[in-house]
One Martini backbone bead per residue (centre of mass of N, CA, C, O) as a GRO file, in nm:
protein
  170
    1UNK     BB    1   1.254  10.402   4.142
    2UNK     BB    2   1.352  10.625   4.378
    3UNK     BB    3   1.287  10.922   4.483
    4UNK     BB    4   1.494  11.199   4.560
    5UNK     BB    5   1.416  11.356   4.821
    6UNK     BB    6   1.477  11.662   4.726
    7UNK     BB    7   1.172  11.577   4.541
    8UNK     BB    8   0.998  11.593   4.782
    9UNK     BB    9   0.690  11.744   4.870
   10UNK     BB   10   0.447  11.966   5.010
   11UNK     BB   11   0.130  12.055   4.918
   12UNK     BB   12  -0.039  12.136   5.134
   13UNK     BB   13   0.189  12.369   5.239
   14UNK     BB   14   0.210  12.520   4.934
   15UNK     BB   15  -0.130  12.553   4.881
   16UNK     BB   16  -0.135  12.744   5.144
   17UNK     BB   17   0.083  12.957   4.987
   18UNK     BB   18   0.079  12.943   4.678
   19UNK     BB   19   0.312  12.826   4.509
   20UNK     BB   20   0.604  12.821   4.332
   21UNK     BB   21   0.775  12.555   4.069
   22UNK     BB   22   1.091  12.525   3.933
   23UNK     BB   23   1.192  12.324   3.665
   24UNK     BB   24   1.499  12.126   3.549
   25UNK     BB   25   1.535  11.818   3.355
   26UNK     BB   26   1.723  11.595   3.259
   27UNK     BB   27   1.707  11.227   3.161
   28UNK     BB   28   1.839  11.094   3.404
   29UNK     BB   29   1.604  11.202   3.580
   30UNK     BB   30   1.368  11.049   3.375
   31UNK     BB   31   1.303  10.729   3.369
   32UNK     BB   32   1.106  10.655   3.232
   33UNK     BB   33   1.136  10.810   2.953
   34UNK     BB   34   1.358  10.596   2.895
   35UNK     BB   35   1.165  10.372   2.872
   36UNK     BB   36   1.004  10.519   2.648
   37UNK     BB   37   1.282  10.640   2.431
   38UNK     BB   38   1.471  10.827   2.521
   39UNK     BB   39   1.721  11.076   2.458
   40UNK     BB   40   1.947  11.215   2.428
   41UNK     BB   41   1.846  11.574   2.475
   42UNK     BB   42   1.646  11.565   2.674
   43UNK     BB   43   1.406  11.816   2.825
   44UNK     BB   44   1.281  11.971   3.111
   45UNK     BB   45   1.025  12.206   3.202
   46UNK     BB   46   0.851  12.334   3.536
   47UNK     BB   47   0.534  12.476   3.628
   48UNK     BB   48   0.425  12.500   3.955
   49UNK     BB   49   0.088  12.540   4.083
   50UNK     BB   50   0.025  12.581   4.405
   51UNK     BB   51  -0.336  12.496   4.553
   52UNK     BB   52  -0.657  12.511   4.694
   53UNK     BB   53  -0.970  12.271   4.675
   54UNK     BB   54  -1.162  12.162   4.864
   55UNK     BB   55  -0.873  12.065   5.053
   56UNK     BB   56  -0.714  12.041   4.806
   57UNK     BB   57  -0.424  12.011   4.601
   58UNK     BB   58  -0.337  12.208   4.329
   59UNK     BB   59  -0.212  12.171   4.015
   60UNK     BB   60  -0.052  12.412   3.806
   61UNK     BB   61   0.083  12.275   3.517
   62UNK     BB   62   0.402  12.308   3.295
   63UNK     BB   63   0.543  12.172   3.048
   64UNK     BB   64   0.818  12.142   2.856
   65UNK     BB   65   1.058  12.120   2.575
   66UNK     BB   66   1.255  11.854   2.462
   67UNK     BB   67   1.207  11.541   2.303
   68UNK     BB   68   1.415  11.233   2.172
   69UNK     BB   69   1.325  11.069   1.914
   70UNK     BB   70   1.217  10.777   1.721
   71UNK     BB   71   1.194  10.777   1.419
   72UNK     BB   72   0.913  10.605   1.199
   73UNK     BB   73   1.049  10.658   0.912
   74UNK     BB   74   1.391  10.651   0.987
   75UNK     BB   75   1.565  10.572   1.255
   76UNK     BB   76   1.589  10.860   1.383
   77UNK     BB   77   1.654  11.130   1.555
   78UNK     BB   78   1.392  11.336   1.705
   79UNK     BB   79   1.248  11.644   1.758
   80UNK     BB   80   0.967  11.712   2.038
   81UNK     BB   81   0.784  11.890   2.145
   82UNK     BB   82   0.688  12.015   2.413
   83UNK     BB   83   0.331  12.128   2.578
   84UNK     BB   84   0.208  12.112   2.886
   85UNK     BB   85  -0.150  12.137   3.030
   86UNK     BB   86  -0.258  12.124   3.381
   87UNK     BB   87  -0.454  11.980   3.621
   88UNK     BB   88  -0.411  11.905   3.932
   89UNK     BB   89  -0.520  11.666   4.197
   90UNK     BB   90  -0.437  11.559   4.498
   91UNK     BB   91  -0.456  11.204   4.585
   92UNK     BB   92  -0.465  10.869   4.742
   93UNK     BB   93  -0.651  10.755   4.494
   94UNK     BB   94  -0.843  10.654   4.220
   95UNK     BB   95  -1.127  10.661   4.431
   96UNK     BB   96  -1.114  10.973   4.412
   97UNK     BB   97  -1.260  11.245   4.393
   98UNK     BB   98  -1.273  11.459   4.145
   99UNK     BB   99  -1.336  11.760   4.045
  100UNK     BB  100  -1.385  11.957   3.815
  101UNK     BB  101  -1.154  11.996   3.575
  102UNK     BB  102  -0.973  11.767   3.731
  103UNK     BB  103  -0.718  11.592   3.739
  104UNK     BB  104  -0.549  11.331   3.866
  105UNK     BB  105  -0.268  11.290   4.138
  106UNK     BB  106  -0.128  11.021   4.261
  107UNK     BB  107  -0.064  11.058   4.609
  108UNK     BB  108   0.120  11.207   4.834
  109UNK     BB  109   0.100  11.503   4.982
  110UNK     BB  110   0.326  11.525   5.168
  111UNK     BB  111   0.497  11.311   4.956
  112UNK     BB  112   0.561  11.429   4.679
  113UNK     BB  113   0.647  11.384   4.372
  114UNK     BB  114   0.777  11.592   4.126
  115UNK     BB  115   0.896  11.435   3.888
  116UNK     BB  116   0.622  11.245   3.861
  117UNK     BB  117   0.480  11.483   3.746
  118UNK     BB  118   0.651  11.567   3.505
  119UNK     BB  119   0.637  11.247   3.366
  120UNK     BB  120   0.321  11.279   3.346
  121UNK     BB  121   0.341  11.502   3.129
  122UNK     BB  122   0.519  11.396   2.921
  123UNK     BB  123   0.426  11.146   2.840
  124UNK     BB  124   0.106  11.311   2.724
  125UNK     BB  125   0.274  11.456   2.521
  126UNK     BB  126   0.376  11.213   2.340
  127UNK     BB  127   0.400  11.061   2.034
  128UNK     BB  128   0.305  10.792   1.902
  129UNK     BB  129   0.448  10.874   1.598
  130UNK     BB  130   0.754  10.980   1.594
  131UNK     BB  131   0.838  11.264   1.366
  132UNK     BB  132   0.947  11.442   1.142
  133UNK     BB  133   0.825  11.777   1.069
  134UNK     BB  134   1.003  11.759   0.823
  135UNK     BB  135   1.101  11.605   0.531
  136UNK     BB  136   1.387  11.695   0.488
  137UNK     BB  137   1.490  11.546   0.773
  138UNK     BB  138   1.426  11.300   0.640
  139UNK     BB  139   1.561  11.037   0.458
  140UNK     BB  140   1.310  10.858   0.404
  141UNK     BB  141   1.123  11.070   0.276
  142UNK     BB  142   1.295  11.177   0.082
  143UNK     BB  143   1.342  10.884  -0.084
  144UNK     BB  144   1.044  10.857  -0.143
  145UNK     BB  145   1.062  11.171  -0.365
  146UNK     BB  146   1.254  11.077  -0.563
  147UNK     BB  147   1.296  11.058  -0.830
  148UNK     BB  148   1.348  10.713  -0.942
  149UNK     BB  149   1.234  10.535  -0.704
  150UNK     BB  150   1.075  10.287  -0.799
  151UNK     BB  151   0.756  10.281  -0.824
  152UNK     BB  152   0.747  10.099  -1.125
  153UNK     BB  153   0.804   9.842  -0.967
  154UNK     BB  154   0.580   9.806  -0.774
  155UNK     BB  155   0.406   9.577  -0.599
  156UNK     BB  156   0.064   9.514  -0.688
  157UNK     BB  157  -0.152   9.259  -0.602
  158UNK     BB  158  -0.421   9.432  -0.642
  159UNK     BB  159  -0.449   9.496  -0.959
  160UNK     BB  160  -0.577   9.220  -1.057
  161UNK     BB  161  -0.833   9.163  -0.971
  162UNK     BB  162  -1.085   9.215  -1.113
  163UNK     BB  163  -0.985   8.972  -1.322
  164UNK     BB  164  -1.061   8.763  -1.156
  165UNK     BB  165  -1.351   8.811  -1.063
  166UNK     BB  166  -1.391   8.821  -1.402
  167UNK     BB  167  -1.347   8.491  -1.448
  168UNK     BB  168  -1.473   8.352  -1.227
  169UNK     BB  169  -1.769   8.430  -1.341
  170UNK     BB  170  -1.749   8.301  -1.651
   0.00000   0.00000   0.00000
């Protein structure tokens, strides 16, 4: 999916203003996400500070937010906040020498797509397996520490392995 016209910005023109750029962004509008598995009601913000360093482009970006992904103990939606930042050099490929400091961020200096580099912070953002932040808001997590909840009948395999090793050995 190509990013939209008025999404591509010239960086090097934006970065030689020192320029800041506000956006604002529903899931419909950034793809990856959506194949990330996030779901309706995620949302990012981002805050784009374009300057020049030794005549390349870098974004000082911060993208905040809230991303609704399922919860990987309930399989229920859960909500998790983004807050990321990050430094970023606009090169035009991953050969490019990045300065110390500066994360890479490839692509065209003069056709950048805003959109893509939002997409790619909100990405680095989000966690590997998320789940609700209290327990008392996850179902599953609730019912496996209520009273009663059968853990005395809970299938142990390796509970007798010790007398199987000594028996074994006599």
């Amino acid at each position: 999916m190509s990013p939209a016209r008025v999404e591509l910005v010239n960086a090097l023109e934006l970065a030689g203003r020192e320029a800041e750029l506000a956006r604002d962004y529903e899931l419909a509008t950034l793809p990856r996400l959506i194949e990330a598995g996030a779901l309706p009601g995620t949302v990012a913000n981002a805050q784009l500070r374009f300057a020049l360093f030794e005549r390349h482009p870098t974004i000082a970006a911060r993208v905040g937010g809230v991303a609704v992904l399922t919860c990987q103990r309930c399989l229920q939606p859960c909500e998790c906040t983004i807050d990321e930042q990050a430094l970023l050099m606009v090169v035009a490929n991953g050969n490019d020498e990045v300065a110390g400091g500066y994360e890479p961020c490839i692509g065209d200096a003069e056709h950048l797509s805003v959109v893509a580099v939002v997409e790619e912070q909100v990405l680095l953002a989000l966690p590997l397996a998320p789940m609700h932040a209290n327990s008392d808001d996850c179902r599953a997590a609730a019912a496996c520490e209520a009273p009663g909840d059968g853990r005395e009948d809970r299938q142990r395999p390796f509970a007798n392995l010790r007398d199987l090793i000594d028996r074994r050995r006599s």
